[in-house]
C-alpha positions in Angstrom: 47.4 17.1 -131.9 47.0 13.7 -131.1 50.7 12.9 -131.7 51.7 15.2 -128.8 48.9 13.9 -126.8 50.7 10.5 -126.9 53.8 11.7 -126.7 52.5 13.5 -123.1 51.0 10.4 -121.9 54.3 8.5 -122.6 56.4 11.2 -120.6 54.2 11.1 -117.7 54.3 7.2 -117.4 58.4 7.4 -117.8 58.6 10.0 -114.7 56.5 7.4 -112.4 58.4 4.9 -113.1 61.6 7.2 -112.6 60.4 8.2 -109.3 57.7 6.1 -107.2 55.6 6.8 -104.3 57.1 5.1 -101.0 54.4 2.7 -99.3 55.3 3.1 -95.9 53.6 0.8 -94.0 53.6 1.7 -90.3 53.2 4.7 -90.8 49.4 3.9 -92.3 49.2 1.7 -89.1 49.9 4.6 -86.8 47.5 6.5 -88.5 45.1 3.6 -88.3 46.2 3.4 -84.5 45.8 7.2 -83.8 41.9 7.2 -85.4 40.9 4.0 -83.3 42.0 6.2 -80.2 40.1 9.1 -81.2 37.3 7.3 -81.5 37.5 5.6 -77.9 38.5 9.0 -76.4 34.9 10.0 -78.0 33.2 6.9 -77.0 34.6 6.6 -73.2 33.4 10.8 -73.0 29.9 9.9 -74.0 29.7 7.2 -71.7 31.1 9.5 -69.0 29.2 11.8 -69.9 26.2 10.0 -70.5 26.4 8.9 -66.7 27.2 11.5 -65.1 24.1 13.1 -66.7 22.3 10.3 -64.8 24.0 11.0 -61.4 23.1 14.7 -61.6 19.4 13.9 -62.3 19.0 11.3 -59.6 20.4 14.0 -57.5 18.2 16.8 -58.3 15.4 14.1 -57.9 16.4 13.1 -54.3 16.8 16.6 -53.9 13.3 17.4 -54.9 11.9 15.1 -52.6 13.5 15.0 -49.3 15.5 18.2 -49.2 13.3 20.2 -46.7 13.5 23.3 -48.2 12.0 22.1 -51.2 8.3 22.3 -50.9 7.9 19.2 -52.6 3.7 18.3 -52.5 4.4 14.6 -52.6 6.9 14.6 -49.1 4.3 16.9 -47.7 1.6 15.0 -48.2 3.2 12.1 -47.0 4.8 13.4 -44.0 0.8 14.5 -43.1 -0.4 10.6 -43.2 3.1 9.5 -40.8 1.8 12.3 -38.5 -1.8 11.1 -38.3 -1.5 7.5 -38.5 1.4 7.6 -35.9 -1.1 9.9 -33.4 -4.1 7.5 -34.3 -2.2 4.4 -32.8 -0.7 6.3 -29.6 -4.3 7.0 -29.1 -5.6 4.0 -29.4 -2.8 2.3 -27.0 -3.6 5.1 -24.5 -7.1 3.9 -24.4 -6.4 -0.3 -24.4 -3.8 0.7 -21.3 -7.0 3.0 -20.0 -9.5 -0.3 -20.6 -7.3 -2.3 -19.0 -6.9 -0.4 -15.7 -10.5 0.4 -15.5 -10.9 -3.5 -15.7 -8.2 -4.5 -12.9 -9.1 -1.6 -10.6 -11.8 -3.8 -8.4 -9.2 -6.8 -7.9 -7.2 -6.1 -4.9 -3.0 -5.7 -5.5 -2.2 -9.0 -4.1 -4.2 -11.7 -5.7 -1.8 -14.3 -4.9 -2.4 -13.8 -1.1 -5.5 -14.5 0.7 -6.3 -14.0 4.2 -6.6 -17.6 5.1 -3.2 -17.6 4.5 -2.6 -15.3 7.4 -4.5 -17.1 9.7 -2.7 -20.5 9.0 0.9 -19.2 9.2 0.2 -17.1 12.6 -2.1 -19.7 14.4 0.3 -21.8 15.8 1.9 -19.2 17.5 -1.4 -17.2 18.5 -2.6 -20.7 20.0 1.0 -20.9 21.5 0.6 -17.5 22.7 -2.8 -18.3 24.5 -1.5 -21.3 26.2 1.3 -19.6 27.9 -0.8 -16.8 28.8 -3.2 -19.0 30.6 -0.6 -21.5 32.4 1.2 -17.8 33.5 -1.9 -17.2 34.7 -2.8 -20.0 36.7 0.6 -20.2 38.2 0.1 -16.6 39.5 -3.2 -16.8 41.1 -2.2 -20.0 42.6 1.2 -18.2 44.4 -1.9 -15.4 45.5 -4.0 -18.1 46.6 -1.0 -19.5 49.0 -0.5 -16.1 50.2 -4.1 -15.1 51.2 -3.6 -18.7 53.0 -1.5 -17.3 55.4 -3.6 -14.9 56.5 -5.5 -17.7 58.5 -6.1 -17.0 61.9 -3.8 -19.8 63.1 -1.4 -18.7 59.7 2.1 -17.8 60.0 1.5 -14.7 58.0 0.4 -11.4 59.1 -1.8 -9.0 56.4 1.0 -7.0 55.6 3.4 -9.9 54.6 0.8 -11.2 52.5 0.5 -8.0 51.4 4.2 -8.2 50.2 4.2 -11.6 49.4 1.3 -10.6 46.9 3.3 -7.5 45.4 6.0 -9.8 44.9 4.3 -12.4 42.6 2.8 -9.9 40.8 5.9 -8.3 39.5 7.6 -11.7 39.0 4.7 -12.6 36.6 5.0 -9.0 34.3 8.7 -10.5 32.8 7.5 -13.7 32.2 4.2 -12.3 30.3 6.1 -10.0 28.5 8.9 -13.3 27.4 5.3 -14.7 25.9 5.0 -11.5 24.1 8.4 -11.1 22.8 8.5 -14.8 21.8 5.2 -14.5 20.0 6.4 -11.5 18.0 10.0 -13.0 17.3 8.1 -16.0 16.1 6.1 -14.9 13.9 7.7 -12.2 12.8 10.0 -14.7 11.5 7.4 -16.5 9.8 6.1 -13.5 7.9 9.7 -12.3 7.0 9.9 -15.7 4.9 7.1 -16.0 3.6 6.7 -12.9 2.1 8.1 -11.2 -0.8 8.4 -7.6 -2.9 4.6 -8.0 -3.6 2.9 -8.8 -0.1 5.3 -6.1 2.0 2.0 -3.8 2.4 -0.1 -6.3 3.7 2.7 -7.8 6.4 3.5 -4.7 7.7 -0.1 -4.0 8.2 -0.7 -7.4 10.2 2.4 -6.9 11.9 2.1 -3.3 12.9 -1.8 -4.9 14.2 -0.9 -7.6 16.5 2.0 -4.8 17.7 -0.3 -2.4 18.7 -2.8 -5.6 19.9 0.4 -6.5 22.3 0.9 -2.9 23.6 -3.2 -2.6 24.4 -3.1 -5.6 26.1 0.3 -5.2 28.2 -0.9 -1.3 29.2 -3.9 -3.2 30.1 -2.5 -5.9 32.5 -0.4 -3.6 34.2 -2.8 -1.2 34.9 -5.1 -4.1 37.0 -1.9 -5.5 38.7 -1.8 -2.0 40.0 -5.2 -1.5 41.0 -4.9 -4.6 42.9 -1.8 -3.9 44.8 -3.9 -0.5 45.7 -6.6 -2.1 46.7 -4.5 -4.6 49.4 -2.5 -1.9 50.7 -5.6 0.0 51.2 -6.8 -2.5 53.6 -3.2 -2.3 55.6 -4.8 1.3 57.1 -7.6 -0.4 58.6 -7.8 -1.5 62.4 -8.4 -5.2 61.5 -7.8 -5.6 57.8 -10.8 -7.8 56.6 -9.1 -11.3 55.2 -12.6 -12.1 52.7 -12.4 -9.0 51.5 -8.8 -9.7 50.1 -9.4 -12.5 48.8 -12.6 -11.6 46.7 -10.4 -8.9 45.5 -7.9 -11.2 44.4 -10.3 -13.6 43.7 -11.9 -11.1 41.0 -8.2 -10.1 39.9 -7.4 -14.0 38.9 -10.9 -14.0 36.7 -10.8 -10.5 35.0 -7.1 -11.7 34.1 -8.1 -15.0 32.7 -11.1 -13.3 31.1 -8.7 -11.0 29.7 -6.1 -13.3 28.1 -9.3 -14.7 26.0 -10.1 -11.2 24.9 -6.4 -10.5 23.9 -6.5 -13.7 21.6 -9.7 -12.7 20.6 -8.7 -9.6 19.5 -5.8 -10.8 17.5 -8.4 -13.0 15.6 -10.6 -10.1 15.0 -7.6 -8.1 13.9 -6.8 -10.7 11.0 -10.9 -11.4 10.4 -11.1 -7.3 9.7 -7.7 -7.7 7.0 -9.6 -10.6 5.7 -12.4 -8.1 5.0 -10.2 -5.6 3.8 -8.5 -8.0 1.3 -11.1 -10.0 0.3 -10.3 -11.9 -2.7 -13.1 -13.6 -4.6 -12.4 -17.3 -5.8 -13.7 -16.6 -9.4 -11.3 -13.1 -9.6 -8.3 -15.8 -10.7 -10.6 -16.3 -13.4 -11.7 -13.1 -14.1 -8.1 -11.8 -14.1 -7.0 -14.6 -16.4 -10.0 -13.2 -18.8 -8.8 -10.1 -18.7 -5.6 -11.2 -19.5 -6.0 -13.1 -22.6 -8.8 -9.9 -23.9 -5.7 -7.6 -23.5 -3.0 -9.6 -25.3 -5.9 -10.0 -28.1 -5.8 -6.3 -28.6 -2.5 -5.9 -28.0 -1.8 -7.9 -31.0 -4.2 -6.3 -32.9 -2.5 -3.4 -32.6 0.8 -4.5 -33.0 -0.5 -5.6 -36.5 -1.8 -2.3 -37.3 1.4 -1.3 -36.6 3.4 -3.5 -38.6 0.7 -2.7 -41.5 1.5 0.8 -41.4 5.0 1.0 -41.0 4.8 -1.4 -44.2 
């Protein structure tokens, strides 16, 4: 038995030799080759895998949160504090704004002008104004004065050509009063029309519109006692002996009531800007006041802004 056991063993070990086993080479490599790929195929799909896992929860997350179908109790709840802190500042800039108005509203809406300055840009022309007014005046009663002259008895004049000579000087002196007028206004219309700007056009169209209507008064005025006067003379014409004092006193009274009447007219124009000064009064502290006010407000306003900023962070 353990002859053919040897004999076995040696037949065996004859065939091998007879016929080996071929160690091909590459073709272990390619195997190796083709199990490294397999394994990176499985490693690049977990990674792939792996993140696209992490894209599709981050996605359901955002989802969850700010989708607006999603009743999420966290966006909700947040959504309520935006709501209530953004309505808590609006209020409270509504009522600084409110504050501030109710603290401006006694200051008038031109602080930067004061009456004074009226006076002193229109009182060279008012004074102007007065001076031709009286020389226009004097010039005319003196031309009556020459006329009632004739009337002497040894005069070469009789009462009706004094009459007319009278007339005539009267109506010469309404174009030269109303040249003072018209030169007044251009003048200082011009003034005003430089001086002021955007925030002052209320107030110079109030003085101006004024010493227009002051004008008008006064010129209506005038007229209306050149006519009574020329009434009054040719009234006399239908007596039998027109009486020569009696002309003069009532030219005589015309010359003062007209003199009289040029001082009112200035007077007026003065009491015309005195009443704006009223009306716009500005006290010297308000500057102050306003510059108070100013600084209080931009305080808050800060503040605010702040709060804001403290919020929105």
């Amino acid at each position: 038995m353990l002859l053919q056991f040897v004999i076995l063993a040696a037949s065996l070990a004859t065939a091998t030799e007879a016929f080996p086993v071929p160690q091909d080479t590459a073709s272990g490599e390619v195997l190796w080759t083709v199990q490294e790929e397999i394994e990176n195929l499985a490693s690049d799909k977990a990674e792939r895998s792996k993140g696209f896992n992490g894209m599709w929860k981050t996605h359901v997350v955002s989802t969850d949160l700010y989708s607006p179908d999603a009743q999420n109790p966290m966006a909700a709840e947040l959504k309520r504090k935006l709501s209530q802190e953004s309505e808590r500042l609006r209020a409270r800039l509504r009522q600084e704004l409110l504050d501030l108005r109710q603290r401006l509203s006694p200051y008038p809406s031109h602080p930067q002008l004061t009456p004074a300055n009226i006076r002193e840009l229109l009182a060279p022309f008012t004074q102007k104004l007065q001076r031709t007014l009286d020389s226009n005046t004097q010039e005319l009663c003196g031309q009556l004065s020459l006329s009632l002259q004739g009337l002497q008895p040894d005069g070469p004049l009789t009462y009706r050509e004094a009459v007319l000579k009278i007339s005539q000087a009267l109506d010469e002196s309404h174009p030269k009063r109303t040249a003072a007028f018209e030169d007044f206004k251009t003048k200082a219309f011009e003034a005003v029309e430089e001086d002021h700007d955007g925030s002052k056009k209320e107030l110079w169209e109030e003085v101006t519109a004024r010493l227009g209507q002051e004008i008008v008064s006064f010129s209506l005025e005038v007229q209306g006692k050149v006519a009574t006067l020329k009434v009054a003379l040719a009234g006399l014409l239908t007596s039998a002996e027109p009486a020569r004092t009696e002309a003069e006193s009532k030219v005589l009274q015309f010359c003062q009531r007209s003199s009289a009447q040029n001082q009112k007219f200035i007077a007026n124009l003065d009491q015309q800007i005195a009443s704006l000064d009223e009306k716009h009064h500005v006290d010297p502290s308000s500057h102050v006041n306003i510059e108070s006010i100013q600084q209080d407000f931009s305080t808050r306003l800060s503040a605010l802004l702040a709060d804001i900023v403290h919020t929105l962070n």
